[in-house]
C-alpha positions in Angstrom: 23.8 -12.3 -23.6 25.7 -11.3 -20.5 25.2 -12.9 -17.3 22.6 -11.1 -15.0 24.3 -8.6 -12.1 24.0 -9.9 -8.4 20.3 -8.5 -7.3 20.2 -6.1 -4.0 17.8 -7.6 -1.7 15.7 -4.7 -1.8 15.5 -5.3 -5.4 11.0 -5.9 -6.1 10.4 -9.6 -6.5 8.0 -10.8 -8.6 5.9 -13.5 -9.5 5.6 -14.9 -13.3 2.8 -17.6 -13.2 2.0 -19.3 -17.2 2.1 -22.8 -18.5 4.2 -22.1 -21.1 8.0 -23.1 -19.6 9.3 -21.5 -22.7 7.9 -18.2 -22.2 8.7 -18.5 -18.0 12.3 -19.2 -18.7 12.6 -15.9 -21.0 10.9 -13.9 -18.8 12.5 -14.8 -15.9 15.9 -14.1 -17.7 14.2 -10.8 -19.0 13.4 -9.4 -15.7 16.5 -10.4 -14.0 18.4 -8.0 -16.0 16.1 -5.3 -15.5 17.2 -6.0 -12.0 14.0 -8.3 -10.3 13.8 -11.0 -8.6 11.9 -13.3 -10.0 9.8 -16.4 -9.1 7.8 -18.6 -11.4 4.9 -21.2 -11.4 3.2 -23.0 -14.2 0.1 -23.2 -12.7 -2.8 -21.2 -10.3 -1.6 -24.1 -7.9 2.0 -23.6 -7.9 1.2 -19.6 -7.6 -0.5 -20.5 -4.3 2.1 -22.4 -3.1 4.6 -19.9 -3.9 2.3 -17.1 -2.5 2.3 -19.1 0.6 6.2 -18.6 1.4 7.0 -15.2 -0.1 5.6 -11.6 -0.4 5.6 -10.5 -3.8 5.8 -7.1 -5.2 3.7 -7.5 -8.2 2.4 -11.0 -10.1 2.2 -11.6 -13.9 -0.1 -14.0 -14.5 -1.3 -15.8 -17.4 -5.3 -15.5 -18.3 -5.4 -19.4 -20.0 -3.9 -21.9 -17.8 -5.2 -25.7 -17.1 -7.2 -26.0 -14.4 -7.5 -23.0 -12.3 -7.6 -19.7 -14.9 -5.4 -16.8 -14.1 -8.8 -14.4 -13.4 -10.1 -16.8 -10.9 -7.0 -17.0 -9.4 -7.0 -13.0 -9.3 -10.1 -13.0 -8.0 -9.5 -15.5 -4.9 -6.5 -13.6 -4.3 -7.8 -10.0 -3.9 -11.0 -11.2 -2.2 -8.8 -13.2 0.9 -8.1 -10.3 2.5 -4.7 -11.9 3.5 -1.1 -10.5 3.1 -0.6 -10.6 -0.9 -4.6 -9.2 -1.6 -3.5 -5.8 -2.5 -0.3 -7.2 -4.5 -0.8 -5.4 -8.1 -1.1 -8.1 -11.1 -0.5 -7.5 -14.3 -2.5 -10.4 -16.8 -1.4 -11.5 -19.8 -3.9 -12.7 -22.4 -4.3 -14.1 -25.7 -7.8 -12.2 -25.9 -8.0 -8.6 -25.9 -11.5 -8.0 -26.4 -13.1 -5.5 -24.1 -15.4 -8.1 -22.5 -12.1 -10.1 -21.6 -10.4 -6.9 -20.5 -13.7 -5.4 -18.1 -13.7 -9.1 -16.5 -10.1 -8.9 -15.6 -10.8 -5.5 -14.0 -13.7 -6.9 -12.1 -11.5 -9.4 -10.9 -8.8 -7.0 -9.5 -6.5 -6.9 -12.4 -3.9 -3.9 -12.4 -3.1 -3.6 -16.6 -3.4 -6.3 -19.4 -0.8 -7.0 -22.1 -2.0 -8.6 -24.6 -0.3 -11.4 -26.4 1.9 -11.7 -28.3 4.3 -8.9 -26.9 7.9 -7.8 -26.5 9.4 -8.5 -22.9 10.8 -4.5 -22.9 7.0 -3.9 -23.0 6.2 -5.6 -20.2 9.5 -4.4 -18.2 7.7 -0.8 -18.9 4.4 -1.7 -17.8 6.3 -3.5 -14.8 7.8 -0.8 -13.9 4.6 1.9 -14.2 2.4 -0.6 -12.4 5.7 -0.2 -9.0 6.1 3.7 -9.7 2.0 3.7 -9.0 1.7 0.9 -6.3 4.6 2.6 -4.1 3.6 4.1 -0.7 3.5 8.4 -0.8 6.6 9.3 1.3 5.9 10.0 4.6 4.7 13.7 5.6 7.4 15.7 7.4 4.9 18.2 8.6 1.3 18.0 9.5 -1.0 21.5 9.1 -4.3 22.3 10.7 -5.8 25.8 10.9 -2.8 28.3 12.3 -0.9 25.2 13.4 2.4 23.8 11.6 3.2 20.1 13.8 7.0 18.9 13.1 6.8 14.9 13.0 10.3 14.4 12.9 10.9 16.7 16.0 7.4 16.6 17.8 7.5 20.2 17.5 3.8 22.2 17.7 3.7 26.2 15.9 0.9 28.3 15.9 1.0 30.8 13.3 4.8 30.8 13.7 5.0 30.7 17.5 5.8 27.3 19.5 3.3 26.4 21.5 3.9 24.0 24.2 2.9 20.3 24.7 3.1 17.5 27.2 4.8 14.5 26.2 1.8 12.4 26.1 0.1 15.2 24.0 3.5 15.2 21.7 2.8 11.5 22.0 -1.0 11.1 20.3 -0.1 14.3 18.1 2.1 12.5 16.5 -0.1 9.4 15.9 -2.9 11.6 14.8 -0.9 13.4 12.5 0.6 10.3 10.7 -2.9 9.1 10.3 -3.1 11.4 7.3 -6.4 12.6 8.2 -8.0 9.0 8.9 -9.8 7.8 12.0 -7.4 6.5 14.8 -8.7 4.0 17.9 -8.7 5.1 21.2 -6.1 1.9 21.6 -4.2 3.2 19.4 -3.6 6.4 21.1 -3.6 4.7 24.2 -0.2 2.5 23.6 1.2 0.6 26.2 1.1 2.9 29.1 -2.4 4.9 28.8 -5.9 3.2 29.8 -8.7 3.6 26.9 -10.4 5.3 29.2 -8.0 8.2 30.1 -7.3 9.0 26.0 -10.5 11.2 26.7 -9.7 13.2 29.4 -6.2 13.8 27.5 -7.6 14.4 24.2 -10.1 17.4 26.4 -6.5 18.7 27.1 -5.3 19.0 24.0 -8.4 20.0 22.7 -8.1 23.3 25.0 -4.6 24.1 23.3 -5.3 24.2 19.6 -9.5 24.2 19.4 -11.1 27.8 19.8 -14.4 26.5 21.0 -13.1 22.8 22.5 -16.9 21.9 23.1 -17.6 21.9 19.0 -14.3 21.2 17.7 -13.2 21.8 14.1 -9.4 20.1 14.1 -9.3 17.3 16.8 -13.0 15.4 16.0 -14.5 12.1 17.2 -15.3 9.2 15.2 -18.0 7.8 17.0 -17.5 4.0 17.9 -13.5 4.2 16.7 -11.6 7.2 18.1 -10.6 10.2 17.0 -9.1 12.2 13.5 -7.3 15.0 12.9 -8.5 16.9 10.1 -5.4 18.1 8.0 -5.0 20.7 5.0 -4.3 18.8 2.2 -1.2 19.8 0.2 
């Protein structure tokens, strides 16, 4: 078997934890070719120390395991709310009953591959689980009513027309518009320039350039006790 290519260091790192060295040592080898990195542990205790130091792209981890089990593990780890919570884990088990297979959803289990399996499988399921955990590119253009916004330029159209903003209103429109539709703080808009307190009076301005009625407005809303959202067409 050839020796595996150098990695780029974009390349998604992941983390293989099971007691069995054998099986570690061939998957790590595995999933190096297919062009991961690749960390291991034999234990839930090891994963945590490992978790500790890096940021992983996606965990494979055993169900069975002394001590700690691979489901309580899962479970700790999505319910700490710190960096790697949201990392998607893919279990592997030796039982592949549907009791087994609901409790390892309950604990925030991604997909299950049962045991025994063939490493291409779990390459494939690897690589579905990335394909579906990576972020939705970035929008390029933001649309509300008879408005087109241009991110990239900071560039407002209405129905076609450019209609003119400030540079603090270019400023917050852009935030707003990134938001995707959700609910942005009034820090937030404010950055490191703008008081809290003036985001109103500013957002009033704004609200006279794209709002027909800017006393009951439909694009530019308030979120009361967070800030304010800008409600987008979806694509």
């Amino acid at each position: 078997m050839s020796a595996p290519s150098p990695l780029d260091d974009d390349a998604p790192h992941l983390l293989v934890v099971d007691d069995d060295a054998r099986l570690r040592s061939l998957l790590s080898r595995y999933l190096m070719r297919a062009g991961y990195r690749v960390s291991t542990a034999a234990n839930a205790g090891q994963a945590r120390e490992r978790l500790g130091v890096f940021l992983f792209d996606l965990i494979v981890l055993d169900v069975m395991m002394p001590g700690e089990t691979g489901l309580s593990l899962a479970a700790a780890l999505r319910a700490s709310g710190g960096p790697q919570a949201g990392a998607p884990i893919l279990m592997l088990t030796a039982r592949a009953s549907a009791d087994d297979r609901i409790e390892g959803l309950e604990a925030g289990v991604d997909d299950y591959l049962a045991k025994p399996f063939e490493p291409r499988e779990l390459a494939l399921r690897i690589a579905a689980i990335l394909r579906r955990a990576a972020p939705a590119p970035a929008p390029q253009e933001a649309r509300f009513g008879p408005f087109a916004f241009d991110l990239a330029r900071g560039a407002l159209r209405r129905a076609g027309a450019p209609a003119p903003l400030t540079d603090r209103e270019r400023e917050m429109l852009t935030v707003l518009a990134r938001a995707q539709g959700a609910a942005v703080s009034r820090a937030a808009l404010a950055g490191a320039e703008t008081s809290e307190r003036a985001i109103d009076v500013q957002i009033n301005r704004l609200r006279r350039k794209i709002e027909n009625d800017p006393a009951n407005p439909v694009y530019l809303q308030t979120v009361r006790g967070i800030g304010y959202r800008l409600v987008l067409e979806r694509p």
